[in-house]
C-alpha positions as CSV (number, residue, x, y, z in Angstrom):
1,X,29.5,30.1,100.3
2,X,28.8,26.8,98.3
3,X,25.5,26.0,97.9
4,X,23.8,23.5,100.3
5,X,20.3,23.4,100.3
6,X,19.2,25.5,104.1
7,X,16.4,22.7,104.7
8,X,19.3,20.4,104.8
9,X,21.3,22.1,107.4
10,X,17.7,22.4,109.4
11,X,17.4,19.0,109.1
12,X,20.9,18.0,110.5
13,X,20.7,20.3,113.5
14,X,17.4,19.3,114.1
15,X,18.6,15.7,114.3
16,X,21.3,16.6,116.8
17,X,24.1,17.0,114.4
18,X,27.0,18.9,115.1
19,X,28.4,21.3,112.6
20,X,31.1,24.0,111.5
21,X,29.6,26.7,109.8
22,X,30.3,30.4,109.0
23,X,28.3,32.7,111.4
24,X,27.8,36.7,110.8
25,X,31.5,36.9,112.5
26,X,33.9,33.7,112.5
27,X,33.5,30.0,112.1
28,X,31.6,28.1,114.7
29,X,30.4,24.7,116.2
30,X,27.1,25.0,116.1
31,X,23.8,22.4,117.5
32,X,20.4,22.5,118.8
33,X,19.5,24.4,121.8
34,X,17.1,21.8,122.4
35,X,19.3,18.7,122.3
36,X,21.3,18.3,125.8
37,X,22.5,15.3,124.2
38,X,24.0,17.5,121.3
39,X,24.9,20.8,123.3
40,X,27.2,18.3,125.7
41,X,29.2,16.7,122.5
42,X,29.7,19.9,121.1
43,X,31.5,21.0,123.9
44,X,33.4,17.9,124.5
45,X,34.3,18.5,120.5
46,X,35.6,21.8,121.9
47,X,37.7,20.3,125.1
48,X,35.3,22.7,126.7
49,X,33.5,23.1,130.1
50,X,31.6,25.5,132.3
51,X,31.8,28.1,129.8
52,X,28.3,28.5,127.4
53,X,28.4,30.0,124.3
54,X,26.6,31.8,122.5
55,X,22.7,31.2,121.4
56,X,22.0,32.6,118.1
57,X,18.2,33.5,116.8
58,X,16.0,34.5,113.9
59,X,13.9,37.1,116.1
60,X,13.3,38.6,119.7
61,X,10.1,36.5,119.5
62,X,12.2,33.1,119.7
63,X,14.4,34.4,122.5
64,X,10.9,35.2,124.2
65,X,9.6,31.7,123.8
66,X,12.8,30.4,124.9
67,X,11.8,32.8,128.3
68,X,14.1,35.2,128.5
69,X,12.7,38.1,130.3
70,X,11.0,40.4,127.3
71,X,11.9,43.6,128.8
72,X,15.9,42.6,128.5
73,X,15.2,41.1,124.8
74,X,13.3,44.4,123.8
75,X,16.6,46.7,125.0
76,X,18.7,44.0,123.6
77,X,17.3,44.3,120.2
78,X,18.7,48.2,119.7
79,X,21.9,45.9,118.3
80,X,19.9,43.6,116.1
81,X,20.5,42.1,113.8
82,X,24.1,42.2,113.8
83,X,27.6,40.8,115.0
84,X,26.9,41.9,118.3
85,X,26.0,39.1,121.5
86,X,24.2,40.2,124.5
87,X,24.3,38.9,127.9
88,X,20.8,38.4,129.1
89,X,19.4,36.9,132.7
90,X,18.9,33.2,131.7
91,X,15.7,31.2,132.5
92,X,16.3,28.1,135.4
93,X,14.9,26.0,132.8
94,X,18.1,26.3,130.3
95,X,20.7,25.3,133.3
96,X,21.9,22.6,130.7
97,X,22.7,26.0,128.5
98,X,23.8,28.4,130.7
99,X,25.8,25.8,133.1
100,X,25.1,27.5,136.4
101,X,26.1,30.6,135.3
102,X,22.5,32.0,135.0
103,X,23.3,34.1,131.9
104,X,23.6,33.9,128.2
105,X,25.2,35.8,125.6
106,X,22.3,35.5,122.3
107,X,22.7,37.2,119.0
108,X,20.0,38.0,115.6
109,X,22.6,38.0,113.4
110,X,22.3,39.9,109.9
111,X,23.4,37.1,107.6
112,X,20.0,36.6,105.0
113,X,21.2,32.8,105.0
114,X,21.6,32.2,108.5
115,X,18.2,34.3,109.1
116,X,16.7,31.5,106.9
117,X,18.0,28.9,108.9
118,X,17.1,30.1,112.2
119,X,13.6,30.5,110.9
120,X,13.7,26.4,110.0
121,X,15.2,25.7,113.4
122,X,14.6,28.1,116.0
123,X,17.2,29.3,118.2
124,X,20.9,27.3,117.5
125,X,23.9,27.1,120.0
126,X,27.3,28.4,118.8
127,X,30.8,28.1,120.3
128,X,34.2,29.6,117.8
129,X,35.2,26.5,116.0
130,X,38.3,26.0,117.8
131,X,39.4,23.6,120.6
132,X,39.6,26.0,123.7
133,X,42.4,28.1,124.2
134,X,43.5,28.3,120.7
135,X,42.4,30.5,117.8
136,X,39.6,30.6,116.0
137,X,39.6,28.8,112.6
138,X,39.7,31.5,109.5
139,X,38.6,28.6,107.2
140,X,36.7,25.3,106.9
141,X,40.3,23.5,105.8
142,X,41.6,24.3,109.4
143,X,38.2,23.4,111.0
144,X,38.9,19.8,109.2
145,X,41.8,19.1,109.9
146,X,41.1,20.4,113.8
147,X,37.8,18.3,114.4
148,X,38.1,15.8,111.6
149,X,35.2,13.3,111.9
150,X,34.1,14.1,115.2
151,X,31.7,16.9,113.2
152,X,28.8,15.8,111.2
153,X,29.1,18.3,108.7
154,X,31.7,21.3,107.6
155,X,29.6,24.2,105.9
156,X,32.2,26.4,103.8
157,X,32.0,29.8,103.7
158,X,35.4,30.8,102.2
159,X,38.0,32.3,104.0
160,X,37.3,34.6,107.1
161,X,40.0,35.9,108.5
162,X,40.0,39.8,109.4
163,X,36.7,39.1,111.1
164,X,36.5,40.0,114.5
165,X,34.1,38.1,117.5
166,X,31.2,39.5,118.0
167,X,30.9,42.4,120.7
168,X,29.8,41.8,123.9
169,X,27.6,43.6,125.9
170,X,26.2,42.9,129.3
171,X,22.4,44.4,129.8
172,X,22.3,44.0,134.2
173,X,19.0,43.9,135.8
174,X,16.7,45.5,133.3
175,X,18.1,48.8,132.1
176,X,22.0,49.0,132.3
177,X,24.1,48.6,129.5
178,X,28.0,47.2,130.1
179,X,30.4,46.7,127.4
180,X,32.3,43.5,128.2
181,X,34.2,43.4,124.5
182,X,34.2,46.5,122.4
């Protein structure tokens, strides 16, 4: 990945920024989960609505202050750090993330870079950099000419193609593991 500085990027996304970035699986859009104001452009950026994405943090301890319920975080964490999302019983108070749908898939992903990000900015919001519907982007040349100016940055991290989205799994009520996406 080419070097831009991580307080930079923290900086930006506090700010409300939007941005295409490489994740620990693909390329995403990725904002502030505490913006509204940025978490609604990203998905108009997208074309996309009613569908969250996917919250991605630097611990279990962030996902607790966000108020997830610590006994789904602590079973969740057996996959952590790593490319795999978890759906977890979302808190009323982050409606404007989970958009009625009173869940959230979150992620710790493994990347030392992105660890050191999320540690600058707390928990960021992710969706695959893509307009909905159509594949995911394998590198930051495709993202441009996709979402053009309408992003405030384009972080490149080479090409990523062979890269599957993260697994899915589902933990319902406070003990039962699903497998939504091997």
């Amino acid at each position: 990945m080419k070097k831009i500085e991580t307080s930079k990027i923290a900086e930006l996304l506090n700010e409300g920024k939007i941005l295409v970035m490489p994740t620990d699986t693909v390329y995403g859009l990725a904002c502030s989960v505490d913006d509204p104001g940025a978490m609604k452009k990203m998905y108009e950026i997208k074309q996309r609505d009613g569908k969250p994405g996917t919250i991605i943090a630097g611990s279990i301890e962030q996902l607790a202050k966000m108020g997830f319920k610590v006994q789904q975080i602590n079973q969740a964490a057996q996959f952590w750090p790593g490319p795999v999302s978890v759906i977890l019983d979302a808190p009323e108070s982050l409606e404007y993330l989970h958009m009625g749908m009173r869940s959230l898939a979150v992620r710790i992903p493994a990347l030392a870079w992105l660890g050191e990000l999320l540690e600058l900015t707390g928990p960021i919001a992710t969706t695959s950099a893509n307009l909905a519907g159509e594949p995911t982007v394998t590198n930051i040349e495709q993202a441009k000419l996709i979402f053009g100016d309408k992003v405030d940055l384009f972080i490149d991290g080479g090409e990523i193609s062979g890269v599957k989205p993260s697994k899915i799994v589902r933990i319902a009520g406070d003990d039962n593991i699903e497998v939504l996406r091997p």
